[in-house]
C-alpha positions, -999 to +999 in steps of 0.1 A: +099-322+037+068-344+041+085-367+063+097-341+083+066-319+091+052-355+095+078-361+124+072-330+140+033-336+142+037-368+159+058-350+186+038-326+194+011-348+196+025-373+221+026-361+261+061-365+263+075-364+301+090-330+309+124-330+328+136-304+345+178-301+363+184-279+390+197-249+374+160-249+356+179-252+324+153-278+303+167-311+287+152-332+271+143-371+278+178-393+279+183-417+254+221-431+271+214-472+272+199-486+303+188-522+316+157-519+300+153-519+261+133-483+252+122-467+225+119-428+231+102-396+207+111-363+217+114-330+201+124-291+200+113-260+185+131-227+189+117-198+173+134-164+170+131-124+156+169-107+152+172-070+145+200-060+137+204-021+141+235-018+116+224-036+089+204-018+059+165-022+060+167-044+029+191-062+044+176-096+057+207-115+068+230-112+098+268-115+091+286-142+068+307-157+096+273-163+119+249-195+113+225-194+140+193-169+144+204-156+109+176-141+096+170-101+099+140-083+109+115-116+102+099-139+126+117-169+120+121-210+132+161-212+142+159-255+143+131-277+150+134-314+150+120-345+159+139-373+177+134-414+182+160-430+200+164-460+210+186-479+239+190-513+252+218-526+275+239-531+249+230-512+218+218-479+206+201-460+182+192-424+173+174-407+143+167-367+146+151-347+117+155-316+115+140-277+097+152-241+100+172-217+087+204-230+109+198-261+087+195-238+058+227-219+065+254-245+083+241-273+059+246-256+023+272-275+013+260-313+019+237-331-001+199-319-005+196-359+009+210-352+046+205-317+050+177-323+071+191-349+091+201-336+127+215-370+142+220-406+127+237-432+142+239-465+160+261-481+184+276-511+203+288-516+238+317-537+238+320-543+272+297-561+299+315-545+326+327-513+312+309-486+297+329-486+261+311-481+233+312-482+196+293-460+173+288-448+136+266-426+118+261-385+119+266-372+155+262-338+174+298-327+173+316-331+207+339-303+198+331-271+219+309-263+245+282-243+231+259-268+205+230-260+176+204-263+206+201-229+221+183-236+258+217-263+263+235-232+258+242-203+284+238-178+261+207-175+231+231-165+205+263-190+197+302-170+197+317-171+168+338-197+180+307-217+181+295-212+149+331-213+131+337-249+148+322-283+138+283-288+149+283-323+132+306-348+126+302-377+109+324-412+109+332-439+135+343-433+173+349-453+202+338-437+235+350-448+275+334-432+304+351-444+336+333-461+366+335-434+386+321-409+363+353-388+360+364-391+331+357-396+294+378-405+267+369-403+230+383-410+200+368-406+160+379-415+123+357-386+104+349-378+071+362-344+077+356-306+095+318-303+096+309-329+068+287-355+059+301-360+022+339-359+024+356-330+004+359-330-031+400-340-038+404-347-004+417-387+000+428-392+036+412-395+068+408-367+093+406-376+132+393-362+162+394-368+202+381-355+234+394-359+266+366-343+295+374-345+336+351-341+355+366-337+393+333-329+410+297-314+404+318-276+403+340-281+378+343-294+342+374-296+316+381-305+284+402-308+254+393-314+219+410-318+191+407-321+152+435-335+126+428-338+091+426-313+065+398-289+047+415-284+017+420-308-015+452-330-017+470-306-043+472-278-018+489-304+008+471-282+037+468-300+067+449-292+101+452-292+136+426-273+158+426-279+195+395-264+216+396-260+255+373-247+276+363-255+315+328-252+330+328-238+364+302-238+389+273-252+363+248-258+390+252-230+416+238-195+414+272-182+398+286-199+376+313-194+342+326-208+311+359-201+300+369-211+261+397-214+241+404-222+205+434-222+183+441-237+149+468-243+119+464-246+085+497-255+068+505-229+040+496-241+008+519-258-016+520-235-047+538-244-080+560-223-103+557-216-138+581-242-145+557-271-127+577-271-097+559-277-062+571-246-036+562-252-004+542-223+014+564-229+049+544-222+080+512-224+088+480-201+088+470-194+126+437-183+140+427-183+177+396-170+196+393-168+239+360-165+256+345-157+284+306-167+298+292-160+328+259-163+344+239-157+376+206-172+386+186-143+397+156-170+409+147-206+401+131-193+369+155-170+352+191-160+349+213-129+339+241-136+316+271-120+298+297-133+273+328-116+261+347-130+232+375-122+207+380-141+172+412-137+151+410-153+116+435-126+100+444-152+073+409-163+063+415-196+068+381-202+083+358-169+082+366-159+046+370-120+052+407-108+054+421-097+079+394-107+103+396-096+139+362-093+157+355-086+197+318-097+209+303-079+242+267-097+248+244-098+276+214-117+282+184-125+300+163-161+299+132-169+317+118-207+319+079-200+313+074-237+321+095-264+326+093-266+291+093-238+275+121-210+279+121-173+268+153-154+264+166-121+248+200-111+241+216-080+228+251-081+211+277-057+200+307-064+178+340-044+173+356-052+143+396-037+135+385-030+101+351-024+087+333-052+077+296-045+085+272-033+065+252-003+069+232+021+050+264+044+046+288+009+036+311-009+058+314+003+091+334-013+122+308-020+146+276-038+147+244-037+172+218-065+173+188-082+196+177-114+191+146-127+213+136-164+213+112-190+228+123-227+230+098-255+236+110-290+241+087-323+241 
């Protein structure tokens, strides 16, 4: 923890250079290789208060299936981290450490070693004339469209096809990004769905892809996929999760994001009383569209509005049976600075059975604002 606070205070110490796109969205400094070696510090801090209006008073946590902004009715840090990267023309290097309670929520299960480690990782180009690369370590995952870093997002909260998808990935990959910019093409070996340490009784290796098009400036379109399993040989319960999604419009004063993600876990081997394996047949299905848009109402701040539906009625991924959940949320964000961005977002969820608590028990629906203030250096 030392090491991190110490991180942090260098950061926020150093006059870092401020950039700024043309949607006003804030990014922060690039750390893709270049002709000239580099070594680069930067850092984020988002800070956040939730209130959720379902929840009971002494209740200080939002939802089971939500990691993100998860805290209840308390000022709170959502991620903060400190980043040195490191690029030369043909290899690269980055090191992010990281705080918050999305670190203490989506990182419970990994090691008390790596919990606090955001990004690790080094790579090779393998090419002098082509931009292929080689990398390994602990990665942002490239699975999705919505990541842990909230002012990269449209939206301040994450859908709960976000948060019930991969945010890290760790393992080997080999990346190509054509000349022309069009196209990239990746492929990764990983130690499994969201892990660092690979599953206890799980032996084989899981993979993933991405395939990303990018015809012009307007338009943007992917597919993802991961095969592999979550579950521990015995069970013999593979999986194959595909996410789509295309970007339309990302610079202009309307633009929208449309998702799309559907899984399979096979049905799990069970055995009779006389030792005999049964196989399950089938697989376990869960699937979840959404829907973002946003409009620029001036250089400084936008409007925008997500619609989603998640279906999990198996509980293969959101352990609550029978899980089917619509989202309705609308937003508004305004960049203070060019480095600094204030946003406030209220939600509503529709559940088809009551899941929510409530002062009077479960109840079906759920209301919620979350206000937050991003600072990137």
């Amino acid at each position: 923890m030392k090491l991190i606070l110490t991180a942090l205070a260098l950061v926020s110490a150093i006059h870092a250079t401020f950039a700024q796109t043309s949607d006003t969205t804030v990014t922060l400094a690039p750390t893709r290789a270049n002709s000239n070696a580099g070594l680069t510090i930067t850092g984020y801090v988002e800070a956040y208060y939730t209130h959720d209006f379902t929840s009971p008073k002494t209740s200080q946590e939002r939802p089971g299936f939500l990691y993100n902004h998860k805290r209840n009715r308390e000022l709170n840090l959502n991620i903060a981290f400190a980043k040195l990267a490191y690029s030369a023309d043909r290899v690269r290097a980055n090191l992010a450490l990281q705080v918050g309670t999305y670190v203490q929520y989506n990182y419970a299960a990994e090691q008390d070693l790596v919990k606090n480690i955001f990004e690790a990782n080094a790579g090779v180009k393998l090419s002098k004339n082509h931009d292929l690369w080689l990398d390994a370590g602990l990665f942002a995952s490239h699975i999705g469209f919505e990541s842990a870093i909230s002012k990269d997002c449209w939206m301040l909260t994450r859908s709960i096809l976000a948060e019930n998808s991969p945010y890290y990935l760790s393992g080997v990959k080999l990346t190509y990004n054509t000349g022309n910019g069009k196209w990239t093409l990746l492929g990764m070996v990983t130690n499994g769905w969201q892990r660092v340490k690979k599953l206890d009784g799980y032996s084989g290796p899981s993979f993933s892809n991405q395939v990303q098009y990018r015809p012009s400036s307007n338009l943007t379109l992917n597919w993802s996929s991961f095969v592999g399993s979550d579950r521990p040989d015995s069970l013999q319960q593979g999986r194959f999760f595909n996410n789509f999604y295309a970007i339309i419009n990302p610079t202009g004063r309307f633009g929208v994001t449309l998702g799309f993600d559907v899984g399979a876990d096979r049905k799990p081997v069970v055995r009779t009383g006389s030792d005999q394996r049964v196989d399950g047949g089938g697989n376990y299905v869960w699937y979840s569209p959404v829907v973002i848009a946003r409009y620029k109402t001036s250089d400084r701040s936008s409007l925008n509005g997500r619609v989603e539906y998640y279906d999990d009625k198996n509980a293969v991924i959101i352990d609550i049976p029978g899980f089917e959940t619509t989202g309705y949320s609308l937003g508004y964000d305004y960049a203070i600075l060019p480095s600094a961005l204030f946003r406030v977002e209220g939600k509503v969820y529709k559940s088809q059975k009551p899941i929510f608590e409530s002062k009077n028990g479960l109840v079906r629906n759920n209301a919620s604002l979350t206000t937050s203030l991003a600072v990137s250096f």
